[in-house]
C-alpha positions, -999 to 999 in steps of 0.1 A, spaced: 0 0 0 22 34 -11 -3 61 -2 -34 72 6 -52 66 -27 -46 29 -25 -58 28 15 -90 46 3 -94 23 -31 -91 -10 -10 -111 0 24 -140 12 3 -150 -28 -1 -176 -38 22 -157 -67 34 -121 -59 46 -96 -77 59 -67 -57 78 -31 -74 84 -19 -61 117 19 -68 123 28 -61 157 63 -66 168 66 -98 142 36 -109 154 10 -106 127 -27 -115 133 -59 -103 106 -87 -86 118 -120 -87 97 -137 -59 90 -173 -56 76 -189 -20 68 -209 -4 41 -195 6 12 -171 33 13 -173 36 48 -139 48 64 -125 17 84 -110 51 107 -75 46 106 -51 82 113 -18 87 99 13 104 103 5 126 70 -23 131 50 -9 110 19 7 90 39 39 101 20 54 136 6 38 153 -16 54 159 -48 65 186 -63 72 203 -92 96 196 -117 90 224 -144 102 262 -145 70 274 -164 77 310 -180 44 324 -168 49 308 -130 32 328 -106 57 311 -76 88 325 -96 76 362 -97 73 367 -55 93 385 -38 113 369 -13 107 369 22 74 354 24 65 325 43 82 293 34 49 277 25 44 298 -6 77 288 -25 62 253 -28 51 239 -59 28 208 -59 26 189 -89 11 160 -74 -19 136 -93 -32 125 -56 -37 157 -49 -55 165 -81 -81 134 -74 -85 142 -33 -86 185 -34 -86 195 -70 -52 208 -77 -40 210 -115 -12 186 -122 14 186 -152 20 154 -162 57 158 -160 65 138 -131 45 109 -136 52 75 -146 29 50 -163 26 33 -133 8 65 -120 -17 65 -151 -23 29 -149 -33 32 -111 -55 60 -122 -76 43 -151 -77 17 -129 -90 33 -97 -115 58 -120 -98 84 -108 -109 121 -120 -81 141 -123 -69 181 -135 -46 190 -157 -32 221 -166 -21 213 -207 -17 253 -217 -9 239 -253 -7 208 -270 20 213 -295 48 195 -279 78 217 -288 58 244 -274 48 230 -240 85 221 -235 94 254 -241 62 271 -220 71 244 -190 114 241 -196 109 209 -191 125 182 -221 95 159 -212 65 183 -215 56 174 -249 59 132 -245 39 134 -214 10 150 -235 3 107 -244 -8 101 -206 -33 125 -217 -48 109 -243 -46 79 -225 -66 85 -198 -93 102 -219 -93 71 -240 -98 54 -209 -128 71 -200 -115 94 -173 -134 120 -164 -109 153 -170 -108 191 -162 -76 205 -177 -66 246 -179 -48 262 -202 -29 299 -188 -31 315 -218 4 338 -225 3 366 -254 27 352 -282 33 319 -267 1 301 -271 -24 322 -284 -42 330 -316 -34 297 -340 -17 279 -311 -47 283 -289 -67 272 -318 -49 239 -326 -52 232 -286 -88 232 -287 -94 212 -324 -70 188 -303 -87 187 -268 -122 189 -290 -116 152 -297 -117 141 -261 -151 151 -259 -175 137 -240 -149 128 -216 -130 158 -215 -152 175 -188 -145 213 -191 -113 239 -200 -113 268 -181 -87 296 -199 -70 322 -177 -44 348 -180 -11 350 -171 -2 370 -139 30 393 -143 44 410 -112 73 435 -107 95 407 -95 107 391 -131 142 401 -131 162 375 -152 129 356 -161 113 352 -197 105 381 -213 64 381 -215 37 405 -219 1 410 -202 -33 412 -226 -50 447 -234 -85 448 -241 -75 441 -278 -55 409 -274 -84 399 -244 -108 404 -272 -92 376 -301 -86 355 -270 -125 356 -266 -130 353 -304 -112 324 -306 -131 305 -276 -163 312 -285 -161 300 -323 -147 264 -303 -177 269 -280 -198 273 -305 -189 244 -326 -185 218 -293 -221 229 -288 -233 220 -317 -210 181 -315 -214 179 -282 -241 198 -265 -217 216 -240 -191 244 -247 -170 226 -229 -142 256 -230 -148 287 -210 -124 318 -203 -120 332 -170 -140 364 -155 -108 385 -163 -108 385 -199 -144 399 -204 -135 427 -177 -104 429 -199 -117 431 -232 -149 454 -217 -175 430 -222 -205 418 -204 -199 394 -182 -224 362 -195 -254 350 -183 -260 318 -163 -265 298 -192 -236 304 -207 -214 289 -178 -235 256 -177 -230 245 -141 -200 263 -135 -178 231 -138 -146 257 -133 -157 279 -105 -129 279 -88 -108 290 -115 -122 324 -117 -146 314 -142 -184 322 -142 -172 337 -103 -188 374 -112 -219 361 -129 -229 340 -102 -220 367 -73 -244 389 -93 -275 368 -96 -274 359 -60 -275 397 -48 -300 399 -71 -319 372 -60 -314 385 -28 -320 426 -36 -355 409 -42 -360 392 -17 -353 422 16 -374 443 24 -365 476 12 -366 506 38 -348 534 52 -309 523 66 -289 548 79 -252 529 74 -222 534 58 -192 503 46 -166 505 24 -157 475 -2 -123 471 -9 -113 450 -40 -91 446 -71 -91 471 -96 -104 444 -124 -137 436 -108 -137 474 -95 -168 484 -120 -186 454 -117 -187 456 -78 -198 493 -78 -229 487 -106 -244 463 -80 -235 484 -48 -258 512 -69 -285 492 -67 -281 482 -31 -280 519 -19 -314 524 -48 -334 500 -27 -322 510 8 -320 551 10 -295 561 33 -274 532 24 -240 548 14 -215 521 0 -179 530 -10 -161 512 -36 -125 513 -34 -104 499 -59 -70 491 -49 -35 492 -63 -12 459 -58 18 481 -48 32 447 -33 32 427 -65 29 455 -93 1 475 -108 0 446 -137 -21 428 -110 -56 435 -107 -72 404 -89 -88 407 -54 -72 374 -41 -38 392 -43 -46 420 -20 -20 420 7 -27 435 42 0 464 42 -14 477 5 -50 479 26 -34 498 51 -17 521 30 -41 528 9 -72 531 29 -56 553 64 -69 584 54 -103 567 41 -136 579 65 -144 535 59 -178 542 81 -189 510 100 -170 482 88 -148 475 58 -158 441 39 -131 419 20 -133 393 2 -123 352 15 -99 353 -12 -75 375 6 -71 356 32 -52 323 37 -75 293 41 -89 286 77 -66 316 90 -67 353 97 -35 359 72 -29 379 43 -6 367 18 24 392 34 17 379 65 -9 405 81 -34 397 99 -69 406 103 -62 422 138 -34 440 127 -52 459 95 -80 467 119 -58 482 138 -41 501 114 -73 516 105 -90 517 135 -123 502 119 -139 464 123 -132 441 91 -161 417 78 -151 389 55 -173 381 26 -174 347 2 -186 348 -30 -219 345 -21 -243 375 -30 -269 367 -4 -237 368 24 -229 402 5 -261 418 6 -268 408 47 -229 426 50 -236 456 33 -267 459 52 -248 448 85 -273 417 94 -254 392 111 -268 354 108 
């Protein structure tokens, strides 16, 4: 048994039988559950073994371009299929074996995979990795297989865009049905690429092809398949200045957590929920702080919060990653000391909301290292944290607490 996935593939039987060597002295123990019941064994580690890391120096790595002097925890790239299976993490291909693609087919495994192209000279180039290109054939294995597959493509201006992007998706078109979604984001560029590949960010024209390109393949896997299958990111329709899509459009939002579809479903849940109060006179004040990318969209839908609820004064703040560069505009890469910075001369009113993304999982943290205690300090006000949840952002702008 090497790790975790094989201790959850054999306890799942119903009927289990467990070798238990104690000191040389091995007796079995038989164990009879329902299917798929844990048999609640603990270990040392939650693979039962290291997890694996990265073996590529990708030109568009986000890990590459920090600055140093963050927590240790950061610097570490996983690249690890068990992890893809048990919490959803994209894996390369790079560093596994066939052994590891067997086991998969085998097991059923679902798994992610970020591909970014499908030439082969190109993805050794994107990925500086002299395997990148052969490892492309555990692909195609496993989707002949029948394994259910998310992959993800970071899409780089000049690298693998415009025909390159379009000979990805004629070649990830033929894994259909079992190629389960693509979601296709941008590259992040900080300040912090000093000796690194020389790459460029989109404007609103090259955001624009990008989104020309896609939607003739969605269009097309539609028609084949009945799903569009491939779906960009919130950032290039802010980008290019277009409407974020409706509902339908994202299907059932198969790549949520990739930034995709993440705007379109905030907005229909404060909707929903804009219907549903009761509109009436609310003398209160919050400021939003957020990236500059979603900056618009945010402040649209805080206009029609203060509309139904007079005296209702909500301030938008967009603000500017001075700790990474201007070139980033996401929320999630807020830091604490930018907040502070940028917002101590800022009348905030009752409470300042942020969004989950900024903080660590499970923690109080920023990405520098600040904590929640410490900004509030900073700016003497009380911090809410909002998901992405437009019902949990309506109740914080109108300060309900559930």
């Amino acid at each position: 048994m090497r790790d975790v996935l094989d201790y959850m593939f054999y306890a799942a039987e119903t009927d289990v039988i467990l070798a238990i060597d104690h000191g040389g002295d091995v007796r079995n123990v038989r164990i009879q559950k329902d299917e798929y019941d844990d048999i609640g064994l603990e270990f040392e580690s939650f693979l039962m073994d290291k997890k694996q890391s990265c073996r590529n120096k990708c030109v568009f790595c986000f890990i590459d371009q920090l600055p140093p002097g963050m927590r240790e925890t950061l610097y570490f790239k996983d690249d690890d299929a068990r992890l893809s299976f048990l919490q959803g993490n994209y894996v390369t291909l790079t560093n596994m074996t066939q052994e590891d693609v067997d086991r998969i087919i085998q097991m059923r495994l679902g798994i992610n995979v970020s591909v970014h192209t499908t030439n082969p000279e190109l993805r050794c180039k994107m990925m500086q990795n002299r395997f990148a290109g052969e490892k492309l054939d555990f692909l195609w294995q496993m989707a002949k297989a029948g394994i259910q597959l998310n992959c993800q493509i970071v899409l780089c201006p000049g690298l693998n865009d415009g025909p390159e992007l379009e000979r990805t998706l004629t070649d990830l078109g033929k894994m259909l049905p079992h190629l389960t979604s693509v979601a296709i984001v941008p590259l992040g560029v900080t300040k912090y690429r000093q000796g690194l590949y020389p790459l460029t960010t989109f404007t609103a024209e090259t955001a624009a092809q990008a989104l020309d390109i896609i939607g003739r393949y969605q269009a097309q896997f539609m028609q084949q398949h009945g799903t569009r299958a491939v779906f960009p990111s919130d950032e290039f329709f802010l980008l290019a200045g277009r409407e974020i899509p409706s509902a339908d459009y994202y299907e059932e939002y198969p790549q949520y957590e990739n930034g995709v579809g993440m705007l379109r479903s905030l907005a229909d849940e404060f909707h929903e929920a804009l219907t549903c109060a009761e509109p009436g006179q609310l003398p209160r004040k919050v400021t939003i702080a957020t990236g500059r990318s979603p900056f618009s969209f945010l402040q649209s839908l805080m206009r029609e919060a203060e509309a139904a609820f007079p005296g209702l004064t909500v301030q938008v703040i967009p603000i500017r990653n001075d700790f990474f560069g201007e070139t980033i505009t996401v929320t999630g890469l807020i830091t604490g000391q930018d907040l502070t910075a940028q917002l101590k001369d800022t009348d905030i009113g009752e409470e300042l909301l942020l969004s989950t993304a900024m903080i660590r999982r499970d923690s109080d943290v920023f990405l520098d290292d600040y904590t929640i205690p410490q900004v509030e300090e900073a700016l003497r006000t009380h911090i809410r944290i909002v998901a992405n949840d437009g019902w949990e952002l309506l109740d914080a702008v109108l300060g309900i607490v559930l």
